[in-house]
C-alpha positions, 0 to 999 in steps of 0.5 A: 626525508620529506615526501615525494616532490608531485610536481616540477615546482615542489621538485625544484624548491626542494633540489634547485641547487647542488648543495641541496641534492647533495644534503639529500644524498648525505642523508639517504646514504648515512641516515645516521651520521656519517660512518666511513666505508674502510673503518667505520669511523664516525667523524669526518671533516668536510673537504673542497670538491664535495668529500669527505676526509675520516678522521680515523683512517684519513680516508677521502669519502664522496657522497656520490662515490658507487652511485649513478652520479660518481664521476658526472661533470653535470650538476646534480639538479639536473639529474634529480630533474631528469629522475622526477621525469622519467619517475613521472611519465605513465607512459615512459620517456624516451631519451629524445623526449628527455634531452626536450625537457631538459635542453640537453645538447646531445641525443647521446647523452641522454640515452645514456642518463636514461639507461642509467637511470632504468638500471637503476630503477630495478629492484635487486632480487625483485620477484620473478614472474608466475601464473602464466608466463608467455615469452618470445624473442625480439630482435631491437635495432634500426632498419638493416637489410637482409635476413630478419627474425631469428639469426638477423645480424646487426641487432639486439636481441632481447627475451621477453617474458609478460605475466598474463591475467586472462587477456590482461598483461601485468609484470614484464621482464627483459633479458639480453641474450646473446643468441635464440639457442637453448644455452641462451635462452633457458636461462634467461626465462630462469632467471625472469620466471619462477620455477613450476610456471605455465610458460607458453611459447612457440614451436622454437626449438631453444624452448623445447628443455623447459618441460624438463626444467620444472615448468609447464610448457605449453607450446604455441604452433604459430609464432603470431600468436605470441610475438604479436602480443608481446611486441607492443610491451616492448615498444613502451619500455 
């Protein structure tokens, strides 16, 4: 498969055409030769339009077909750029800064490459967080009048749990959750956090089951104390 590209220019050697992004594909999803999904075939004939016709069942395969590129009307170089981008900053990209980079005509486009792109940077079944666990809520949007915090209307709003190292922060996870109720929120912390964790948050009512729930709650009277550390995180996601 060859090692991966350091730098834009060994990037665009190895995939500045569609025909080599697709042969990397090939290979990453048959490394073994081409087997068919419906029958298990093993032959196949290449047909126009970037598929491939089973020569068992007569199936009509596409190399992209379950993958962030099914569908996309833009050439596979450019997403391969758009990948070895975002892959590549320490400090993350934005979707401004990738429609810069790579010349895209609309904002909307490349907020959407991007969140493709971050889904599918993560990893299935990737170990939950522990030691000790600090989360909080955030409410994610644009400036709207009217009430904040808790119960704002007109915005997103995602838990956050940080792992923490003394004053040092290391493995982080997001969760969308539909309100800051309880129904909501333990759940989220369960899915993020394994069982018998410290999980400190504040005095939120919403948390006040997770002493119950096989952790070991330790709860934080004033809300500055762990908002105001998790904020920042957030912020460079």
């Amino acid at each position: 498969m060859g090692s991966y590209p350091k730098t834009i220019m060994e990037l665009e050697r190895r995939f500045s055409t569609q025909e080599a992004c697709l042969q990397y594909l090939y290979d990453l999803r048959w490394p073994d030769g081409f087997c068919c999904p419906r029958c298990g075939h093993h032959v196949a004939w290449y047909m126009s339009r970037e598929l491939y016709l089973c020569s068992g069942c007569r199936c009509q395969v596409s190399v992209t077909a379950g993958t962030i590129f099914q569908d996309t009307r833009k050439p596979l170089p450019q997403w391969f750029r758009a990948m070895w981008y975002v892959t590549s900053q320490k400090q993350g990209m934005s979707a401004l800064g990738l429609k810069r980079v790579l010349g895209m005509g609309s904002y909307e486009t490349a907020w959407t490459w991007l969140h493709k792109l971050r889904r599918a940077m993560v990893r299935p079944g990737r170990d939950r967080l522990s030691g000790t666990v600090e989360v909080d809520e955030i409410y994610l949007g644009g400036v709207k009048k009217g009430k904040r915090g808790r119960g704002a209307d007109g915005k997103a709003l995602v838990l956050v749990a940080a792992e923490k190292d003394g004053r040092r922060i290391k493995r982080i996870r997001l969760h969308r959750v539909e309100d800051p109720s309880t129904v909501s929120v333990i759940p989220a912390v369960k899915m993020c956090v394994e069982s018998g964790t410290l999980v400190r948050t504040d005095g939120w009512s919403g948390y006040s089951p997770l002493s119950s729930q096989n952790y070991v709650h330790n709860v934080i009277r004033k809300d500055a104390d762990v908002g105001d550390n998790l904020l920042p995180l957030v912020n460079r996601v």
